[in-house]
C-alpha positions as CSV (number, residue, x, y, z in Angstrom):
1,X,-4.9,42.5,229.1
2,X,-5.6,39.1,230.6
3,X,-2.9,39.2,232.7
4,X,-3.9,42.4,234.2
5,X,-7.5,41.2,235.0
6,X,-5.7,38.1,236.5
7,X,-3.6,40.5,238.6
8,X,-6.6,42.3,239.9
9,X,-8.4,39.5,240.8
10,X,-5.9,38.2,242.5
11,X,-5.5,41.5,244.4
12,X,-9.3,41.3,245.0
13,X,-8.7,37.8,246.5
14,X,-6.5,39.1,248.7
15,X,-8.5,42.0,250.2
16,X,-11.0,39.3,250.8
17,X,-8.8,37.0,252.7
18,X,-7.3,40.1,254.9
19,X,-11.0,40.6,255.8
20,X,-12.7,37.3,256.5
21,X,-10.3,35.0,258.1
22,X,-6.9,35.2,259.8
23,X,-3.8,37.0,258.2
24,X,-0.3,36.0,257.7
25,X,1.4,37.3,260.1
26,X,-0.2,35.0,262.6
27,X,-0.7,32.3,260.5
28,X,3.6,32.7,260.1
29,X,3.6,31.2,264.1
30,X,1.0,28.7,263.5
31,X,3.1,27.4,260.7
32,X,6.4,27.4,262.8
33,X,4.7,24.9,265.2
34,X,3.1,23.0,262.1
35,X,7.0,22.8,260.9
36,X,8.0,21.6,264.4
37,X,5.3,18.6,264.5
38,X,6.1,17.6,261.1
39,X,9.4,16.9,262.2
40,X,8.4,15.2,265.0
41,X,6.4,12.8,263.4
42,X,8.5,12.1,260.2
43,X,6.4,13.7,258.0
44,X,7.3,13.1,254.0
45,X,9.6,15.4,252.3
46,X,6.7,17.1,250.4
47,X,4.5,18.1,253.7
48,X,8.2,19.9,254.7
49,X,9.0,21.4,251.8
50,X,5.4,22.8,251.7
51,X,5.7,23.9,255.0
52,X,8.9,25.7,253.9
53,X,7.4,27.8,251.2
54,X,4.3,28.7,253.2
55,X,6.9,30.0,255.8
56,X,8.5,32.1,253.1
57,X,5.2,33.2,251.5
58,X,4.0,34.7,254.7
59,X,7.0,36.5,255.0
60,X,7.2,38.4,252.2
61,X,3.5,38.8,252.6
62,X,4.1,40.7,255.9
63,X,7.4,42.6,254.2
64,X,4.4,43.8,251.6
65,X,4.9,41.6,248.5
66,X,1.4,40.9,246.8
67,X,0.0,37.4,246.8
68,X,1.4,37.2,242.7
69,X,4.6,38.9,243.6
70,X,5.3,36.7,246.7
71,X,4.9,33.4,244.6
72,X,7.1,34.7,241.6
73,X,9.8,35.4,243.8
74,X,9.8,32.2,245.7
75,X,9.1,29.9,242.2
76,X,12.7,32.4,241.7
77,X,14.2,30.6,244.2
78,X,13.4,27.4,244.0
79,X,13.5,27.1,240.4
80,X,15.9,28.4,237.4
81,X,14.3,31.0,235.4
82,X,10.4,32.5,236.2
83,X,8.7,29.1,237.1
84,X,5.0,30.3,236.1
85,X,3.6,26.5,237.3
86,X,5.2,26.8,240.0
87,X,4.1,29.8,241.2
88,X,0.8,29.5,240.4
89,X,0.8,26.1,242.6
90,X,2.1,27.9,245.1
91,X,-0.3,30.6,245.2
92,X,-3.0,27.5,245.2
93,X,-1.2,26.2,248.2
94,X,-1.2,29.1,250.3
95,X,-5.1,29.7,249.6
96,X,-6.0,26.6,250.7
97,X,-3.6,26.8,254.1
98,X,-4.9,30.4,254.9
99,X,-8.8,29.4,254.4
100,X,-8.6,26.4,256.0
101,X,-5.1,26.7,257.9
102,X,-3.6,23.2,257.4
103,X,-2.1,21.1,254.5
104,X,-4.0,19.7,251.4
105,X,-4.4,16.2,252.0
106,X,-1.7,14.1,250.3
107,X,-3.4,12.0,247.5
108,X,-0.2,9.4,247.4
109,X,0.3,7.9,250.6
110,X,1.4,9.7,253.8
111,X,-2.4,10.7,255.8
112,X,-5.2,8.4,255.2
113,X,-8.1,7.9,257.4
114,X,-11.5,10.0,257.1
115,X,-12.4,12.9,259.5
116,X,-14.8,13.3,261.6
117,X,-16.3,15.8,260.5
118,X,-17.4,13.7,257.6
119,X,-19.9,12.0,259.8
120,X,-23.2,12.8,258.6
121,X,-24.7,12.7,262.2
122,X,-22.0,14.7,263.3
123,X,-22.6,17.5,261.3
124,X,-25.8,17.7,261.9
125,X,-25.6,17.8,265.5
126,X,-23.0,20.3,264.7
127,X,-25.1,22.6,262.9
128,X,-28.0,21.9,265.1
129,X,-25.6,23.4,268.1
130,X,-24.3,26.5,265.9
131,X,-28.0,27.5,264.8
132,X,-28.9,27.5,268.0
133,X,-26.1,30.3,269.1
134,X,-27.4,34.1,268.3
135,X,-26.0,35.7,265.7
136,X,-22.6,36.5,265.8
137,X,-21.5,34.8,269.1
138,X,-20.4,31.6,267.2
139,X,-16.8,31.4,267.8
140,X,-14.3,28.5,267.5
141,X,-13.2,28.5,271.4
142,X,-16.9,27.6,272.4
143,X,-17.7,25.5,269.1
144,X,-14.1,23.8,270.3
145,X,-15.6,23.0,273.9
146,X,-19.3,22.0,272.9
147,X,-17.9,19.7,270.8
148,X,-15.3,17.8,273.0
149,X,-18.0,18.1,276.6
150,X,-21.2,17.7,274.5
151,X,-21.7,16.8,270.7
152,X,-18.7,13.9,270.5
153,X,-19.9,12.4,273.5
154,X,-23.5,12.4,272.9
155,X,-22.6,10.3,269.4
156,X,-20.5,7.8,271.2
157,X,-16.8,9.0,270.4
158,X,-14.2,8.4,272.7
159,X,-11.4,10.3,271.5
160,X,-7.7,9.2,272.9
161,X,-6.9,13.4,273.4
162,X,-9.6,16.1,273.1
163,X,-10.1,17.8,269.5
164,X,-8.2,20.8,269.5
165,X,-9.4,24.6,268.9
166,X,-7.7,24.7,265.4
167,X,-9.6,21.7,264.3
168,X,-13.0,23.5,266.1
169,X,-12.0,26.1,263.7
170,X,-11.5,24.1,260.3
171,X,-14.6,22.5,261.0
172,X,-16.1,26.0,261.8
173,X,-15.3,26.5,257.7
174,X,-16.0,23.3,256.3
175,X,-19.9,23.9,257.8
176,X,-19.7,27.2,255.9
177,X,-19.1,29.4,257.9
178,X,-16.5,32.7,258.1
179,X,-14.6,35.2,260.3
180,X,-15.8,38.9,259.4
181,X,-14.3,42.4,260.7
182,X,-17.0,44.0,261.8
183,X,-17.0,47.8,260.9
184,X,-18.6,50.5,262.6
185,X,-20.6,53.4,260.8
186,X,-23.3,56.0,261.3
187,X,-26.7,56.1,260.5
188,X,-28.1,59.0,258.7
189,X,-31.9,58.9,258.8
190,X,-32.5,61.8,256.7
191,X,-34.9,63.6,259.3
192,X,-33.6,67.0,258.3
193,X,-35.0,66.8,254.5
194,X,-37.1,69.2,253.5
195,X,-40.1,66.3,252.5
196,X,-39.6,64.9,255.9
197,X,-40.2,68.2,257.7
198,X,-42.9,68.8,256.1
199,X,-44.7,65.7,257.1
200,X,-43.4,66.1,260.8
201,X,-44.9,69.6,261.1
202,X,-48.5,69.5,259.3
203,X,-49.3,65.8,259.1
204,X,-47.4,63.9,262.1
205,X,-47.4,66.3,265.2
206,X,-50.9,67.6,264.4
207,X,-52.0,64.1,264.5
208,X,-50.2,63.6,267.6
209,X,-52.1,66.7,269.3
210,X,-55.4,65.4,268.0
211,X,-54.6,62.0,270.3
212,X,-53.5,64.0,273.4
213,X,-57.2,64.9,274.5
214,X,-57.6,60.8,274.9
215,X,-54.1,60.4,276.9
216,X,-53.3,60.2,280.3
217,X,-51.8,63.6,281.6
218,X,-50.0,63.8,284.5
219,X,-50.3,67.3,286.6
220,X,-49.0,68.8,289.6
221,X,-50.4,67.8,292.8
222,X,-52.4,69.8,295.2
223,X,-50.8,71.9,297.8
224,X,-52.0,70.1,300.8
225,X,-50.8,66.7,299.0
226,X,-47.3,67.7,298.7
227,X,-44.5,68.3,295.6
228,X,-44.6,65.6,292.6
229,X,-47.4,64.7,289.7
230,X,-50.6,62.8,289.8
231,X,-52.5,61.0,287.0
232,X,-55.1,62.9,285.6
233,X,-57.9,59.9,283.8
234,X,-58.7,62.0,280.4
235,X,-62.8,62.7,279.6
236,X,-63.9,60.3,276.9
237,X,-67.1,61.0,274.7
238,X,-69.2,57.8,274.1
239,X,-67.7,55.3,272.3
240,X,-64.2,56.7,272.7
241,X,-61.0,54.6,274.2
242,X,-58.1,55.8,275.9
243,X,-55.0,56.4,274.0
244,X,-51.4,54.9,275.3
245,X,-48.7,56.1,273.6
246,X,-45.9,53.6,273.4
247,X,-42.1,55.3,273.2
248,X,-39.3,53.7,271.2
249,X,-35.6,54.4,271.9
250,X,-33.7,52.6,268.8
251,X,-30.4,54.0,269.4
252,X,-28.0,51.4,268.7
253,X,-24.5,53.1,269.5
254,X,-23.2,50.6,271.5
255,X,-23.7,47.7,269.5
256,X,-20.7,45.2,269.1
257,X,-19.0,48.1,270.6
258,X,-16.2,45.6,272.2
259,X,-15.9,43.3,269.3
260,X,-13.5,43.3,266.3
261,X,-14.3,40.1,264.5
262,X,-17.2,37.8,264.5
263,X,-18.6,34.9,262.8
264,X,-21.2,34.5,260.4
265,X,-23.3,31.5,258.2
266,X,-21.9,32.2,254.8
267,X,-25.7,31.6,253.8
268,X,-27.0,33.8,256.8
């Protein structure tokens, strides 16, 4: 029984992941070029081997293996016999890489050094920027060049090469915030109930009607004044005012209608 609850939390997990930050398949090129630089700079066995097994996790991800089938079968081949550690590391591993889409920092050697984005100032002058933005057009390209032309600048670092747009995006989630899919639906406003009609029809429109004696009304001109409408002041009793009605389209159709995905304060 366990196990099965296990199971469908992990499925749960992984509907979550599909919608709030990038999937597999692209994260499978991202890692190819993470594989590249690690050979490039030398990087220690573990980093590669790690790199190798993300690589095959996405894989089977995209052929349709689950997140607990995919790590079973590559604990399989990796190790004699079922491997459960294993596979349970590796499904730790490939969380981690697909939420915040590089490596766990190695805790033996191999990359030292603080990031910046552990700069007190610097995150506050990051999340002074991002609360600024409106709601939902925070995105990592223009986080990516606000921090490189404005907020690194403004605190005094001088960078040898320019911060790139994947590190604009890990810091996007480190400050706590996620990619969504946004979905489109229909409002139903429920103007056709029978309790609603009834309030249109004897309380609403009468009171309406009532008001229309102390509104402007526009008429047809005279003859000799030519085609179109004139204002027509309405005849107040003492102590009256005029009434302005005020018209409100709230149609909202067309909202985020060219956007998939956009990014939101996890505490927003």
């Amino acid at each position: 029984m366990r196990q099965f609850l296990d199971e469908e939390a992990e499925e749960a997990e992984q509907v979550r992941a599909r919608e709030e930050i990038r999937g597999w398949p692209e994260l499978r090129e991202q890692i190819k070029e993470d594989q590249k630089m690690a050979q490039k700079q030398k990087a220690s066995p573990t980093r590669i081997n790690q790199l190798m097994i993300l690589q095959n996790f996405a894989t089977l991800w995209i052929k349709g293996f689950g997140r607990m089938a995919a790590s079973q079968e590559i604990a399989r081949q990796w190790h004699e016999g079922k491997g459960v550690h294993f596979s349970h590391q590796i499904r730790i591993l490939a969380h981690h890489y697909q939420r915040f889409e590089q490596l766990p920092v190695e805790k033996r050697g191999g990359e030292g050094g603080q990031s910046l984005i552990n700069d007190e100032q610097l995150q506050k002058a990051a999340l002074t920027y991002l609360s600024s933005v409106p709601t939902g057009k925070v995105t990592p390209k223009e986080f990516h060049r606000t921090l490189n032309e404005r907020i690194l600048p403004m605190l005094g670092y001088m960078l040898r090469a320019p911060l790139s747009e994947r590190t604009a995006r890990r810091w996007l989630i480190k400050l706590g915030w996620q990619r969504t899919v946004l979905r489109k639906g229909v409002y139903m406003d429920g103007h056709e109930r029978d309790d609603v009609k009834e309030y249109r029809c004897n309380v609403f429109l009468p009171l309406v009607k009532s008001f229309e004696r102390r509104m402007v009304e526009w008429v047809p001109k005279p003859q000799p004044l030519g085609p179109g409408l004139m204002c027509k002041d309405p005849e107040l009793n003492p102590g009256e005012k005029r009434v302005i009605a005020l018209f409100q389209d709230e149609s909202s159709f067309h909202v985020n209608k060219f956007k998939q995905t956009a990014w939101y304060a996890l505490w927003s």
